[in-house]
Backbone bond lengths (Angstrom), bond angles and torsions (degrees), N, CA, C in turn:
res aa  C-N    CA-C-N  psi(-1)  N-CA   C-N-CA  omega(-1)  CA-C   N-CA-C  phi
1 X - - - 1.463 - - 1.522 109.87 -
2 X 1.266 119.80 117.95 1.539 121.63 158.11 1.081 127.95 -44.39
3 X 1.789 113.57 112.36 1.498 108.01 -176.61 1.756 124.45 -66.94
4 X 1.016 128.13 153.88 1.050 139.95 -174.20 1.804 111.86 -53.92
5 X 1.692 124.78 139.08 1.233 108.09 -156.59 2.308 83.35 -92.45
6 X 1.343 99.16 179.82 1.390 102.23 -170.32 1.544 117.35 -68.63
7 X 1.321 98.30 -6.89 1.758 115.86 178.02 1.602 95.15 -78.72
8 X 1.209 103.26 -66.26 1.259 108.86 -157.84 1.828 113.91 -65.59
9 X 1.098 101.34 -17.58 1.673 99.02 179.22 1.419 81.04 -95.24
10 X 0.990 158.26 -91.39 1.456 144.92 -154.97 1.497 115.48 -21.68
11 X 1.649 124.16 -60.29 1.308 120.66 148.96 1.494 134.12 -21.81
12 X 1.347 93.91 -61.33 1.610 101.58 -179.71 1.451 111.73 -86.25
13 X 0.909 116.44 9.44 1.905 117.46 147.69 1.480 114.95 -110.27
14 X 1.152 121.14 -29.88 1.472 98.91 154.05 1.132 124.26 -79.77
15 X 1.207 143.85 -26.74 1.648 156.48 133.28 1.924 88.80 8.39
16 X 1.557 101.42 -72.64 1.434 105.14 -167.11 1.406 119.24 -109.28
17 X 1.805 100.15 38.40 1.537 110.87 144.53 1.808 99.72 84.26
18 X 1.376 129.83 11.89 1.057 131.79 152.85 1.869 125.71 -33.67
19 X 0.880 128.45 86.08 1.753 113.57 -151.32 2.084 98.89 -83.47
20 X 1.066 107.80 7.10 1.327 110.87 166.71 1.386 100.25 -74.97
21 X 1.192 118.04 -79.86 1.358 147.38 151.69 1.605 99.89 22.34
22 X 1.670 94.32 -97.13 1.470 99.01 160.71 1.625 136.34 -21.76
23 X 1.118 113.41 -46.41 1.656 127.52 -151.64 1.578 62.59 -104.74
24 X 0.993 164.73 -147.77 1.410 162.70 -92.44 1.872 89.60 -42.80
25 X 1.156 107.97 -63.39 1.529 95.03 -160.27 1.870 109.75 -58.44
26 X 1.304 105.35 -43.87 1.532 105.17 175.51 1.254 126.95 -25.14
27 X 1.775 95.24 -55.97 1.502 130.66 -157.59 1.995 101.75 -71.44
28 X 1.741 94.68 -38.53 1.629 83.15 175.59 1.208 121.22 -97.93
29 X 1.682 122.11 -26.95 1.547 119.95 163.31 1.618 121.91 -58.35
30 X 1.236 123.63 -32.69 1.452 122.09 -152.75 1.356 95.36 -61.22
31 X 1.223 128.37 -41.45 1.714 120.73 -175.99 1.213 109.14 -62.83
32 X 1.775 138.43 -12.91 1.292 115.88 -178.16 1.720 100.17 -111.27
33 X 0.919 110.57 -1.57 2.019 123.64 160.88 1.002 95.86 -55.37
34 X 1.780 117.57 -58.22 1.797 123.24 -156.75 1.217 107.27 -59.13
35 X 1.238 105.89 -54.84 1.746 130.68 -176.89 2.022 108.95 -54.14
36 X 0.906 94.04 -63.77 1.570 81.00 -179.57 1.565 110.21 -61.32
37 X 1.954 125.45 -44.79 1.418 126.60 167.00 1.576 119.97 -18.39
38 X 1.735 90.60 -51.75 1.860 99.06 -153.60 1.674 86.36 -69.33
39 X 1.775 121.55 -56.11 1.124 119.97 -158.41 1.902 109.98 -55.33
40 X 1.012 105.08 4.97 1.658 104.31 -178.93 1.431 98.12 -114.38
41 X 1.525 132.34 4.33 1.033 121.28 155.48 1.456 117.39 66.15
42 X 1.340 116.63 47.84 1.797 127.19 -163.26 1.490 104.25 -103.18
43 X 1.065 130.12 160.12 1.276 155.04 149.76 1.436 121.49 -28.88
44 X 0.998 140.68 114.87 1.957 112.19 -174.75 1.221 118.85 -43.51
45 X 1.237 104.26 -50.02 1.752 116.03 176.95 1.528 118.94 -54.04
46 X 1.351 108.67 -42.93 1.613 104.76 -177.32 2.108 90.75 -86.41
47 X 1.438 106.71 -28.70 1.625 88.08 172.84 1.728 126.30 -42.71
48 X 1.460 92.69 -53.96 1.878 113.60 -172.00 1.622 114.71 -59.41
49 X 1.655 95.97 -38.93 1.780 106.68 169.05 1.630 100.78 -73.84
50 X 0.729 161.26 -39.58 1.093 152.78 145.66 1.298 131.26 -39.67
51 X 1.162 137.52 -36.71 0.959 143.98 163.63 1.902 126.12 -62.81
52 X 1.598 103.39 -37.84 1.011 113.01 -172.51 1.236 98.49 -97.04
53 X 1.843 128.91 -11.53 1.481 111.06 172.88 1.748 105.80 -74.39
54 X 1.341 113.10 -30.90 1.657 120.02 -178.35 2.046 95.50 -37.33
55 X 1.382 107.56 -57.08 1.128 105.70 -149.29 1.781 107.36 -84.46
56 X 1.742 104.50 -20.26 1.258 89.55 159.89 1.622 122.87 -57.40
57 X 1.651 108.20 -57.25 1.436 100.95 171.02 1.035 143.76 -24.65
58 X 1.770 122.87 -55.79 1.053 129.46 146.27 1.376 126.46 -19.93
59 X 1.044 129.74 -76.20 1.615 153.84 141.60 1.707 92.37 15.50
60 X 1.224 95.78 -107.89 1.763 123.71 154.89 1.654 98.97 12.84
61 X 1.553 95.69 -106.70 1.334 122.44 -175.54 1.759 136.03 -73.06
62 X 1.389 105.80 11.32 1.727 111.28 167.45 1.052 124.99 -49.78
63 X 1.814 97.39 -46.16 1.695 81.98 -178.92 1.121 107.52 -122.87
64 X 1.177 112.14 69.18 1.680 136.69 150.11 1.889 107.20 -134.37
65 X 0.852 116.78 4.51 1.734 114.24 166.09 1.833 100.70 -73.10
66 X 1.620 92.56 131.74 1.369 88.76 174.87 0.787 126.21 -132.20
67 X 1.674 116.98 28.25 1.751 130.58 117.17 1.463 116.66 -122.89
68 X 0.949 91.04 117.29 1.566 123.10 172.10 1.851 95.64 -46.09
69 X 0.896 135.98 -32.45 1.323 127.75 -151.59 1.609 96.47 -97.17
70 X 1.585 112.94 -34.95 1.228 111.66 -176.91 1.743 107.45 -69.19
71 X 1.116 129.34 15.93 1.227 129.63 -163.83 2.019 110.33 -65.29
72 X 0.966 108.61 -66.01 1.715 92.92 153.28 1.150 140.92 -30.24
73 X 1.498 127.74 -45.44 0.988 117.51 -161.62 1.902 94.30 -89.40
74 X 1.704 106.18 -30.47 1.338 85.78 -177.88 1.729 126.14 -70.99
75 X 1.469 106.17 0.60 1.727 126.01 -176.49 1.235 96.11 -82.95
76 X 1.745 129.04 -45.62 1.489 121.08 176.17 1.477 116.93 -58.97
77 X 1.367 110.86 -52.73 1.627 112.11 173.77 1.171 120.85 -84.39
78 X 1.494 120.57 7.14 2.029 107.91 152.14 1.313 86.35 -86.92
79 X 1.377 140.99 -39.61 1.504 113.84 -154.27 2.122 106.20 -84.08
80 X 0.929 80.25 -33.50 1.901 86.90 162.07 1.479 121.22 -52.20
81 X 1.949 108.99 -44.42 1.510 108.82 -175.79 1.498 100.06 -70.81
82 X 1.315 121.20 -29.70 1.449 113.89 -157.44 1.425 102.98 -104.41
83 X 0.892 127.33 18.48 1.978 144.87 168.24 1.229 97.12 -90.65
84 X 1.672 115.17 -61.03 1.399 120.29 171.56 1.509 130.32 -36.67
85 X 1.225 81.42 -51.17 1.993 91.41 -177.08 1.608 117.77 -87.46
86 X 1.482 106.39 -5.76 1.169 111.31 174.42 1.654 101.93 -77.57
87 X 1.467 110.90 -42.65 1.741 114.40 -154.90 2.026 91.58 -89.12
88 X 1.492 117.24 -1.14 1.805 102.98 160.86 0.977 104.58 -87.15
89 X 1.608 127.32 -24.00 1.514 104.76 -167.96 1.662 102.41 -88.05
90 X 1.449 125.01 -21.61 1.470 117.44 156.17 1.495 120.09 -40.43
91 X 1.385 100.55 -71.33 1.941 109.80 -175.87 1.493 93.23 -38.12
92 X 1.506 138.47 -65.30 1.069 128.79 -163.88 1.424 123.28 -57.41
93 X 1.174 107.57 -28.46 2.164 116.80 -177.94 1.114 121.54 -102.85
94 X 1.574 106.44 -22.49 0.905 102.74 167.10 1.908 142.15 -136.23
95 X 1.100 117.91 132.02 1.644 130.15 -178.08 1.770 93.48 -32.30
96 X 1.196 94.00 136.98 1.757 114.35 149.31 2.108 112.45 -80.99
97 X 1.511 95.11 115.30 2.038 101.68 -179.84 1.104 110.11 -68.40
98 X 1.399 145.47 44.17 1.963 135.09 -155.55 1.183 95.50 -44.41
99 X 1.514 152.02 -15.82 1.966 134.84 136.70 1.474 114.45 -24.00
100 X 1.616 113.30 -59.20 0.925 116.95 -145.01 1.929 109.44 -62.11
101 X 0.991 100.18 156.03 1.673 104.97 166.57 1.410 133.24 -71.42
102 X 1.256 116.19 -18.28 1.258 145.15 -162.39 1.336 95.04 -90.29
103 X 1.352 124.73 141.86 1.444 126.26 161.50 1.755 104.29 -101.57
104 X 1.410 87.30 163.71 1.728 83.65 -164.63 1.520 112.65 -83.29
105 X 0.702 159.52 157.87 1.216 164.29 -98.43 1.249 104.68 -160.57
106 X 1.414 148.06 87.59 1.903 150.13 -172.28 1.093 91.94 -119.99
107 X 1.301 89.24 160.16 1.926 114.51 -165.78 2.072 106.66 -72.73
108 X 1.317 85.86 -21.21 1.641 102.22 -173.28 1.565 95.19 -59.98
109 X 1.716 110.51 -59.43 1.469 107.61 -164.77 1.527 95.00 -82.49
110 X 0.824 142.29 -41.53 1.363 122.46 -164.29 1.303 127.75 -72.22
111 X 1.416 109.83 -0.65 1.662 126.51 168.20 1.509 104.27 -96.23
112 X 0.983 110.48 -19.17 1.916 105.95 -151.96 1.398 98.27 -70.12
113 X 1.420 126.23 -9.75 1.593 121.53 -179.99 1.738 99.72 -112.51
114 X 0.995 141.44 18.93 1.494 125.93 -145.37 1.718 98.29 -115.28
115 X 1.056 99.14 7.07 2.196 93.83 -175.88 1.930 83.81 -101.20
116 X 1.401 111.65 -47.89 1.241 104.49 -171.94 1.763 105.82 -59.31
117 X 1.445 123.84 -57.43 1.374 114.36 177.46 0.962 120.83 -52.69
118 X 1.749 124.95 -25.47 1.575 107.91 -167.50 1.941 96.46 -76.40
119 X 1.854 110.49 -31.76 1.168 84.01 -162.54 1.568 112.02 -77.72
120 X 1.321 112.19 -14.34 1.769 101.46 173.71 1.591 120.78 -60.34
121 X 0.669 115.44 -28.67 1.421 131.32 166.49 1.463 119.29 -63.58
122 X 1.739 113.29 -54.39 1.537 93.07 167.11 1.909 106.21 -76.30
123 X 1.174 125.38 -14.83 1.174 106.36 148.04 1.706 139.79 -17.42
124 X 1.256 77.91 -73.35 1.962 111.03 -173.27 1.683 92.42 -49.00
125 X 1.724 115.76 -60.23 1.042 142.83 -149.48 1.657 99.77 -55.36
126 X 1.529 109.95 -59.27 1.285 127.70 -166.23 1.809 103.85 -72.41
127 X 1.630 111.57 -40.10 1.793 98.23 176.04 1.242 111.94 -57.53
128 X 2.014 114.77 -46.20 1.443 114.30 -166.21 1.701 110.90 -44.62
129 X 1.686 96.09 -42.08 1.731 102.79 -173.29 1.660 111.58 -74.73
130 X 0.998 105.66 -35.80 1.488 105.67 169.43 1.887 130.14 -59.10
131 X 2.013 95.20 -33.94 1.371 84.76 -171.56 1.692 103.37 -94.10
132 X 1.241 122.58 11.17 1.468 129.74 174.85 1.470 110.72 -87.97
133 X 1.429 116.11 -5.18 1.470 120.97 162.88 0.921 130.41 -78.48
134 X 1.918 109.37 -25.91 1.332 124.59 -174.56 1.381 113.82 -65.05
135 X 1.456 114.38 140.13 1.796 109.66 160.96 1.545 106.32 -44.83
136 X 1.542 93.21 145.09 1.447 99.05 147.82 1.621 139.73 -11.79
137 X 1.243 93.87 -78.29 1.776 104.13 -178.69 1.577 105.86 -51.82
138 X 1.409 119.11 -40.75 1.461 107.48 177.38 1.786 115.76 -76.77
139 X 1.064 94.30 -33.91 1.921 105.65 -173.12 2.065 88.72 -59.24
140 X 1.291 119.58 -28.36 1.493 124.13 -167.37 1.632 88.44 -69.04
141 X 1.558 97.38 -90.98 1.111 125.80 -170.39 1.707 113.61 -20.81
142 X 1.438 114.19 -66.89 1.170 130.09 179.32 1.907 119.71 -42.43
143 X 1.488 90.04 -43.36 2.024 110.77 178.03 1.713 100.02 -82.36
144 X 0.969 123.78 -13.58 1.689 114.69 169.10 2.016 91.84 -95.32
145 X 0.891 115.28 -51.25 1.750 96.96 -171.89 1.446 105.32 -53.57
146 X 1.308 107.00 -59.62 1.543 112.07 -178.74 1.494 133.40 -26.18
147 X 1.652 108.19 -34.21 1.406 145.80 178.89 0.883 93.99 -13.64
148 X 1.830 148.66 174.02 1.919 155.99 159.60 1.869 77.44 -137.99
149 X 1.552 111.52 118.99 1.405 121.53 -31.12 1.878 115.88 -74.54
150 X 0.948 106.74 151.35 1.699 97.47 167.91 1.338 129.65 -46.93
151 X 1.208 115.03 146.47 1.608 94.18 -148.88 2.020 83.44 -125.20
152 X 1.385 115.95 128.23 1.383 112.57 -166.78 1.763 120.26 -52.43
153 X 1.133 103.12 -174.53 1.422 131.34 -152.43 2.327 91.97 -78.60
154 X 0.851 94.47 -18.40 1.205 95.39 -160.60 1.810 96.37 -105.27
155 X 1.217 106.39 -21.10 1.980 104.42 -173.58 1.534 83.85 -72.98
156 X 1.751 108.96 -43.00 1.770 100.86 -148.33 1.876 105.97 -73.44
157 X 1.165 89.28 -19.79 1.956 115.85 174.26 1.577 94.48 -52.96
158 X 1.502 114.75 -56.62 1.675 112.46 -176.84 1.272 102.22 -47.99
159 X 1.817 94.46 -82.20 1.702 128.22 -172.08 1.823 109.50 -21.12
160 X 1.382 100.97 -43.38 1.896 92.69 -166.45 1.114 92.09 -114.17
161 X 1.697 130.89 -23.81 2.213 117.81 173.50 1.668 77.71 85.06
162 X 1.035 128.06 34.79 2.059 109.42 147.89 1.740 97.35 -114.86
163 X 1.664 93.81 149.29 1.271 98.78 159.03 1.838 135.96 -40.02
164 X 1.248 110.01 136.90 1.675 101.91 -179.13 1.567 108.58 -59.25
165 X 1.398 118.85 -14.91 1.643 127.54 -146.30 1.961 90.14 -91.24
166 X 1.352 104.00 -14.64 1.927 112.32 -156.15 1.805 98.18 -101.72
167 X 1.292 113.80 -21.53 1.476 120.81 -142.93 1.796 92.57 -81.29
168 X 1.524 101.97 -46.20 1.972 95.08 -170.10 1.864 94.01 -75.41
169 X 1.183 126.49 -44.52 1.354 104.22 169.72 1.262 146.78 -63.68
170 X 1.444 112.24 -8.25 1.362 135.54 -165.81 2.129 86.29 -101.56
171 X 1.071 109.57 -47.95 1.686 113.86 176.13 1.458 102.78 -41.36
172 X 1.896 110.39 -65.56 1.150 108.55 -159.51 1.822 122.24 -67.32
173 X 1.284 98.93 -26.72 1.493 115.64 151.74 1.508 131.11 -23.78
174 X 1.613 100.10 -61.94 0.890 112.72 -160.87 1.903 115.93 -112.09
175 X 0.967 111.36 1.71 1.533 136.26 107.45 1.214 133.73 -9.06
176 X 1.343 93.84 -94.47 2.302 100.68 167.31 1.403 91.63 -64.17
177 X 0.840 133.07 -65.13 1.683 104.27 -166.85 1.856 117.31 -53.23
178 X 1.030 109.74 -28.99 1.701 102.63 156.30 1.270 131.43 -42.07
179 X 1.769 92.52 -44.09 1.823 98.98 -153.66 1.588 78.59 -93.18
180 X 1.006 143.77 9.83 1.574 140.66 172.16 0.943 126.33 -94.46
181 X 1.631 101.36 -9.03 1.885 107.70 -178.42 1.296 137.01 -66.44
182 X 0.515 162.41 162.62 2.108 137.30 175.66 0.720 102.44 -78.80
183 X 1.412 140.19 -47.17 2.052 121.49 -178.16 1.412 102.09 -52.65
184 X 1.682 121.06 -68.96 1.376 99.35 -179.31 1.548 132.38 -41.59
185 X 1.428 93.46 -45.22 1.823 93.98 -178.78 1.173 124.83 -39.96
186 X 2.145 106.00 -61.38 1.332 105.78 176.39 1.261 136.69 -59.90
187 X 1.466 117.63 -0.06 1.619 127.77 -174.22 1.637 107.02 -106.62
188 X 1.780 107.25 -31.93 1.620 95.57 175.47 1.197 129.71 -98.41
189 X 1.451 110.93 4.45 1.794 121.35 -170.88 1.699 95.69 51.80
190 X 1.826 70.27 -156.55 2.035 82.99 177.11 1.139 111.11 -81.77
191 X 1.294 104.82 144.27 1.527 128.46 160.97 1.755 130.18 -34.84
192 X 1.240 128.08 103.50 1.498 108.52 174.65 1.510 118.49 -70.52
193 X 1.680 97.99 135.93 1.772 89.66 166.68 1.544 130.82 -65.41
194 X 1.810 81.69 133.19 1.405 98.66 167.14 2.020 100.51 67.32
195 X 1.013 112.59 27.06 1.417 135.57 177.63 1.684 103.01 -97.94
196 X 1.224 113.73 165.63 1.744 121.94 177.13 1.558 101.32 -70.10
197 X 1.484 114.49 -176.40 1.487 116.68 -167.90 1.913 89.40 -90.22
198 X 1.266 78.71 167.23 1.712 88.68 162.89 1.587 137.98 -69.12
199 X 1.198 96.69 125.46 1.534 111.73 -177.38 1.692 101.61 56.33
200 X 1.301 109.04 41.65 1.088 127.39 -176.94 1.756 147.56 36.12
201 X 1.487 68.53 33.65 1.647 101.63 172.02 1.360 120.07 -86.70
202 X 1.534 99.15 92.35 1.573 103.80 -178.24 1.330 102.24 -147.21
203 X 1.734 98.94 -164.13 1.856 95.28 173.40 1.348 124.40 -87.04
204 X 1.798 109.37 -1.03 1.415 115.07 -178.47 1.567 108.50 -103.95
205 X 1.735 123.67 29.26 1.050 127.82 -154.46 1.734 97.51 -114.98
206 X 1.107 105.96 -19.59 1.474 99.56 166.79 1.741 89.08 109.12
207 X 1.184 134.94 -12.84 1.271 123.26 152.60 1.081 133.99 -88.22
208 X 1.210 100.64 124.29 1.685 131.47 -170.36 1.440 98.69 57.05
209 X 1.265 141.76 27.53 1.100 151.62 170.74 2.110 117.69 -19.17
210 X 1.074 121.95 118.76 2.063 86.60 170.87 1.475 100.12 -124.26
């Protein structure tokens, strides 16, 4: 039997009220709640009601999702429907200031970017899960290249005691084993030829870059 992917057992323990469970899913969705919130351009107040209706929903409907895997995308589009319905009941109460600086905020523009954010985000979503698979030595290796600014071939030579001569091959290594993970997989399909790496994990990606 195929074990369960890390989405899907997370579901099915909060499914049955696991409160770890929960606080794991919070802890990794809430940044793409935030992200679609801000892009609708809300109020704090109608932000926070919004936010906390996402998670009632959730609540509600877990265990009636009937893929577990789609679980993001359906957190982007409750928090999208309920951005929506927050900004009719604005238009309705409230006047447009033509003073104001602010442009008004319609459901037209505030979607017109939201397929691209949701997918950077399951982006984000799928490396975080991918690079927590990695051994050690790469989960190391990978968080010293990553560094702002990168810090050369020869600090990380100190920092970890491997040769400088091991470090770009030991990178590229550990690399394909990223793009091999199942979170990545299931989010990048196949590869185009002669195309950049996946989800833009390559050597022109700004990791460990030389």
């Amino acid at each position: 039997m195929t074990p369960a992917s890390p989405i899907a057992a997370l579901v099915g323990a909060a499914a049955e009220g696991d409160r770890c469970a929960w606080n794991e899913i919070v802890d990794r969705y809430t940044p793409l709640v935030l992200a679609v919130i801000h892009r609708h351009r809300l109020r704090p107040a109608d932000a926070a009601d919004v936010n906390q209706t996402v998670w009632l929903r959730l609540v509600e409907q877990i265990g009636r999702l009937r893929d577990a895997e789609a679980l993001p995308g359906w957190i982007a589009t409750t928090t999208r429907n309920e951005c929506l319905r927050m900004l009719r009941i604005q238009q309705r109460t409230l006047p447009y200031d033509p003073q104001s600086e602010d442009e008004p905020a319609s459901p037209d523009d505030a979607i017109a970017d939201l397929d691209e954010e949701m997918e950077a985000a399951e982006r984000r979503q799928a490396l975080r899960e991918g690079f927590r698979s990695l051994s050690e030595q790469c989960r190391v290796l990978l968080a010293r290249l990553m560094a702002d600014p990168p810090p050369s071939y020869a600090a990380v030579s100190e920092q970890l005691a491997i040769p400088v001569g091991s470090i770009g091959p030991t990178r590229i290594r550990c690399l394909e084993k990223l793009r091999k993970t199942p979170a990545v997989l299931r989010l990048a399909g196949p590869r185009p030829v002669g195309g950049g790496g996946v989800l833009g994990v390559d050597g022109r990606s700004g990791v460990g870059q030389r």
